[in-house]
KEDORO-309454 format. One line per 10 residues: number of its first residue (from 0); their letters; for each residue x, y, z of C-alpha. Coordinates in Angstrom, 3 decimals, decimal comma. Layout:
REM KEDORO-309454
NUM = a = X/Y/Z | ... $
REM end
This chain:
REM KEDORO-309454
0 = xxxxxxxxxx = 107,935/148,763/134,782 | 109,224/149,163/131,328 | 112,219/147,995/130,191 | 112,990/150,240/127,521 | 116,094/152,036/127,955 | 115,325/155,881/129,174 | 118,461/157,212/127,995 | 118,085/156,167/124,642 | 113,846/157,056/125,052 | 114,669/160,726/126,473 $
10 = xxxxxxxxxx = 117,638/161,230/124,316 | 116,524/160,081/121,090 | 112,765/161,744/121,406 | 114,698/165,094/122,532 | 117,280/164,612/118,933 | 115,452/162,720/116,706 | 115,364/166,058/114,321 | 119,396/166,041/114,441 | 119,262/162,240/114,443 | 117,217/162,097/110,822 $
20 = xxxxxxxxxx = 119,018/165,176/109,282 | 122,992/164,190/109,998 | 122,687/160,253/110,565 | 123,795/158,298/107,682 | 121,670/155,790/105,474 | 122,646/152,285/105,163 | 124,864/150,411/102,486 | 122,660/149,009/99,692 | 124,740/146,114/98,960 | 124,913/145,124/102,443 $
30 = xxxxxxxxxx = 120,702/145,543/102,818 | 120,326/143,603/99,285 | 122,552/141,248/100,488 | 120,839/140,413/103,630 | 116,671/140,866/102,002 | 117,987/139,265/98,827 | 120,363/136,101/99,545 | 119,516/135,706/103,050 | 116,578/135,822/103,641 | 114,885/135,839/100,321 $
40 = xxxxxxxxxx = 111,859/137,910/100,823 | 109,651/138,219/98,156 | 107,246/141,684/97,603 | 104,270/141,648/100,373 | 106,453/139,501/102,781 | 105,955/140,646/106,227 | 108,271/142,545/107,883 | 108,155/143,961/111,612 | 110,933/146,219/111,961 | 111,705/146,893/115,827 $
50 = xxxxxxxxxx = 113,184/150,309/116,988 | 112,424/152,331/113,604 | 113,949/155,426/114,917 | 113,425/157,996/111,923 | 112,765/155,369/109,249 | 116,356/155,664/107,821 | 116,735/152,480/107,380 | 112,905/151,686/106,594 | 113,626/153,907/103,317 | 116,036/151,667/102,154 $
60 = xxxxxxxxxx = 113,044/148,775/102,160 | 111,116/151,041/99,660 | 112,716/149,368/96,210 | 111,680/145,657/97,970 | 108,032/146,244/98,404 | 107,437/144,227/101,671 | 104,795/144,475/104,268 | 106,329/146,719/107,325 | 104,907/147,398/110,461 | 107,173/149,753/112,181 $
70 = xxxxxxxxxx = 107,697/149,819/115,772 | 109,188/152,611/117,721 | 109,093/153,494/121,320 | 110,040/157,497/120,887 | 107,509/159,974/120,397 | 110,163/162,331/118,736 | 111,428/159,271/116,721 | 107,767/158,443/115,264 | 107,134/162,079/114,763 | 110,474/162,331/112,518 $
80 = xxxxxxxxxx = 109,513/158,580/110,664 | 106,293/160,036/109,382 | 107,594/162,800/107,589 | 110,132/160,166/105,810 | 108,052/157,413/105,665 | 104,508/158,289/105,658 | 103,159/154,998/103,777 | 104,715/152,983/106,157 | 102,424/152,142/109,287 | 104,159/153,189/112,813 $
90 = xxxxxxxxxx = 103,659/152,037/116,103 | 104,338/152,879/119,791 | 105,797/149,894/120,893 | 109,445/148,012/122,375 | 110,554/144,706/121,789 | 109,520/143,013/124,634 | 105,782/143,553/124,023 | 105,662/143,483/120,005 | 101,699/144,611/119,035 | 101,250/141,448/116,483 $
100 = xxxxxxxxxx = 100,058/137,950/116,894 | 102,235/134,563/117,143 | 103,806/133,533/113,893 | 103,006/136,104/111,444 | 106,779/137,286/110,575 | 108,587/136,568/107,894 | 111,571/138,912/109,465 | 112,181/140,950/112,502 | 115,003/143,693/111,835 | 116,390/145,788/113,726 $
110 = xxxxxxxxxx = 118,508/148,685/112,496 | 121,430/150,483/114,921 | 119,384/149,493/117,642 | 119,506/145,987/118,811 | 122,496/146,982/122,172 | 119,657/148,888/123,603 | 117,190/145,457/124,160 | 120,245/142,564/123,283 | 118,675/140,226/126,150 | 116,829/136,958/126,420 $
120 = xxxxxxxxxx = 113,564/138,305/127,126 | 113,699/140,524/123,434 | 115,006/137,102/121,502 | 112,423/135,562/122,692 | 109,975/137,733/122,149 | 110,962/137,989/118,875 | 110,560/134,309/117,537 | 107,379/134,390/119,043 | 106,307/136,924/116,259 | 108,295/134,984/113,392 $
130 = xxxxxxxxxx = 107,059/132,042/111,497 | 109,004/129,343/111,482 | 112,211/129,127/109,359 | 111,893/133,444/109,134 | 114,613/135,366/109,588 | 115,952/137,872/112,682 | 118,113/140,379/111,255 | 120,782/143,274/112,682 | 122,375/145,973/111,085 | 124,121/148,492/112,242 $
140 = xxxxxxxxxx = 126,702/151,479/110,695 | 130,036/151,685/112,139 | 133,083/153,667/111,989 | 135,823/151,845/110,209 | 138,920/153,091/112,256 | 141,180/150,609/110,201 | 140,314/153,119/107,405 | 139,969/156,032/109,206 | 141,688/159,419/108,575 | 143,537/161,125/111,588 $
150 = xxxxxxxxxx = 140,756/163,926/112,177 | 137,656/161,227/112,064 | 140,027/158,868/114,373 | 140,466/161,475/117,127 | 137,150/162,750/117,036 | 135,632/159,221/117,159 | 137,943/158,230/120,041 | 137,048/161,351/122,080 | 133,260/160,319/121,441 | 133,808/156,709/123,024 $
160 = xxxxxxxxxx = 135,141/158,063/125,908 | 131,398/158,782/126,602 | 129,721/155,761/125,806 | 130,388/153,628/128,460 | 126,926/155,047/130,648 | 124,710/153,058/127,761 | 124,660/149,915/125,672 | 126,760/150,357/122,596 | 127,042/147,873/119,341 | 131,159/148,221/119,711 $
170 = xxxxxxxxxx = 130,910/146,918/123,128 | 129,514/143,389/121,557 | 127,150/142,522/124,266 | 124,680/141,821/121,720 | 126,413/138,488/120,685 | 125,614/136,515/124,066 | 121,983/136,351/123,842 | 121,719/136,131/120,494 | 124,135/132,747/120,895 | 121,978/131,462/123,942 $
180 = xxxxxxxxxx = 119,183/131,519/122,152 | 119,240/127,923/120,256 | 115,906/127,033/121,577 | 114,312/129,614/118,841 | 116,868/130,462/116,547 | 119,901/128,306/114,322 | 123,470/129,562/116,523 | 125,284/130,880/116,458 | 124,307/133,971/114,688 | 126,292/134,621/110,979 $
190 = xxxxxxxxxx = 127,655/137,980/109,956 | 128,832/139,952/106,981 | 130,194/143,230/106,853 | 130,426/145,641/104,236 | 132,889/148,654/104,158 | 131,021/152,159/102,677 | 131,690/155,731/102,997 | 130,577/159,269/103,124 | 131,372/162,568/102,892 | 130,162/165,447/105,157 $
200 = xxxxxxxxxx = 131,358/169,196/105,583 | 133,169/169,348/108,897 | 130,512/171,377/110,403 | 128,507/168,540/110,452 | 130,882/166,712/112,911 | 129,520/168,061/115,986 | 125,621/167,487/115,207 | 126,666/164,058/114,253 | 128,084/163,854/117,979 | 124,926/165,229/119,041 $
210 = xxxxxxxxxx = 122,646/162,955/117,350 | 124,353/160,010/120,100 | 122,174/159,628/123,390 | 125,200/159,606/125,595 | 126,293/163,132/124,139 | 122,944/164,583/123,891 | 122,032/163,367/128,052 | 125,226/165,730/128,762 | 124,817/168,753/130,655 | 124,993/171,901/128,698 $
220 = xxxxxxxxxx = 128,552/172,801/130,316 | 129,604/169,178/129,650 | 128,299/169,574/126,104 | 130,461/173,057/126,040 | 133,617/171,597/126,761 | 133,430/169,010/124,894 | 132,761/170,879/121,562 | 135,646/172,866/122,287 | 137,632/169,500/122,163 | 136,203/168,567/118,581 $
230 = xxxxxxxxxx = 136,868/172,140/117,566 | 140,226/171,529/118,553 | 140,377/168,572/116,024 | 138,710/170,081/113,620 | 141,251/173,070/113,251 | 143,101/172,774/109,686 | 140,934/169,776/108,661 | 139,552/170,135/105,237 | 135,982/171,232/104,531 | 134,918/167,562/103,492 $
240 = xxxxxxxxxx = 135,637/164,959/105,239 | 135,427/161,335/103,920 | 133,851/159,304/106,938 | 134,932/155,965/106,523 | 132,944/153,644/107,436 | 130,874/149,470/107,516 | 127,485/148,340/108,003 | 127,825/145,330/110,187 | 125,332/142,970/108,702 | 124,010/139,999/111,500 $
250 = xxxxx = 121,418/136,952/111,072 | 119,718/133,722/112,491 | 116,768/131,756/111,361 | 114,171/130,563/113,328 | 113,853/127,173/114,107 $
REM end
């Protein structure tokens, strides 16, 4: 029996077109920082990145020329990563059963998708795949409610109040295996964030709710009522909205 999450499988092949066009891309500083002065990959290092979704954060790889195998589970999610990325190789594939021999990684990463698989059995899997003294790396966007305006917090906090059916980065979960794991990997893992922005018209706001598998597994009346709610929010906000935001930037080296 697999162990791939089938919320996130269903959900995410059924949205992946909403997922690509309204998602956001990732903070180059905070990618640079971790390819750069973390991990120090050079061009043609290889790279397995696990849960690829629709490449967004594969394009930001581009300027580093690396060797990237790209593994996906989603049919929807692979369809929408070859129109983006169509020189980068994709497969079907999870992270407990990675399609490459022992030892030829120098970095697993994972982008906005490590809650879904954050268990033993996916750690361990993954130094299996990485040479020794390469590199696991985590990223994933956030919103910065510190920073956040009144409109993006209430909309955000209405969204939560969905997420607790499925794994979710905010719900930190993900640090226990990753710190449990010092028979493959240095612990406990390191971190770095880095705050970033974006603006987006406010009729993007409910397609970016949409693009989460907890809102898209809704029924259609659930879905209903709770657009009306963001509507709600939304009346007498201005046009553009400046999404505050930090990519959450998390490593360990393999021993």
């Amino acid at each position: 029996m697999s162990k791939v999450n089938q919320i996130a499988q269903s959900s995410f092949t059924a949205n992946h077109e909403i997922y690509d066009r309204v998602r956001p891309s990732f903070d180059k500083d905070g990618v640079a920082f971790l390819i750069e002065e973390v991990m120090h990959l050079k061009p043609g290092a290889k790279v397995i990145e696990v849960g690829a979704g629709t490449g967004l954060f594969t394009e930001t790889l581009k300027p580093y020329d690396l060797n990237i195998l790209a593994v996906e589970p989603s049919e929807g999610m692979r369809e929408s990563f070859k129109k983006r990325c169509p020189d980068v190789e994709i497969v079907d594939g999870d992270a407990y059963s990675l399609p490459v021999e022992d030892g030829i990684a120098d970095a697993v990463l994972v982008a906005q998708a490590f809650h879904w698989f954050a268990d033993s059995d996916a750690v361990k899997e993954f130094r299996r795949v990485l040479k020794k003294g390469g590199y696991l790396g985590l990223l994933w966007n956030n919103e910065d409610m510190e920073e956040a305006s009144e409109v993006q917090r209430k909309c955000v906090e209405l969204m939560w109040s969905y997420d607790s059916i499925v794994p979710q980065q905010r719900h930190n979960k993900w640090q226990k295996p990753l710190n449990e794991s010092s028979q493959y990997f240095q612990t406990p893992f390191q971190e770095k964030k880095f705050k970033t922005s974006r603006l987006i018209n406010k009729e993007t706001v409910w397609p970016m709710m949409l693009s989460r598998s907890y809102i898209t597994s809704l029924s259609d009346d659930e879905k209903q009522k709770l657009k009306q709610k963001v509507d709600e929010i939304l009346v007498g906000a201005p046009e553009v909205i400046d999404v505050k935001l930090y990519l959450l930037v998390a490593w360990m080296q393999a021993i």
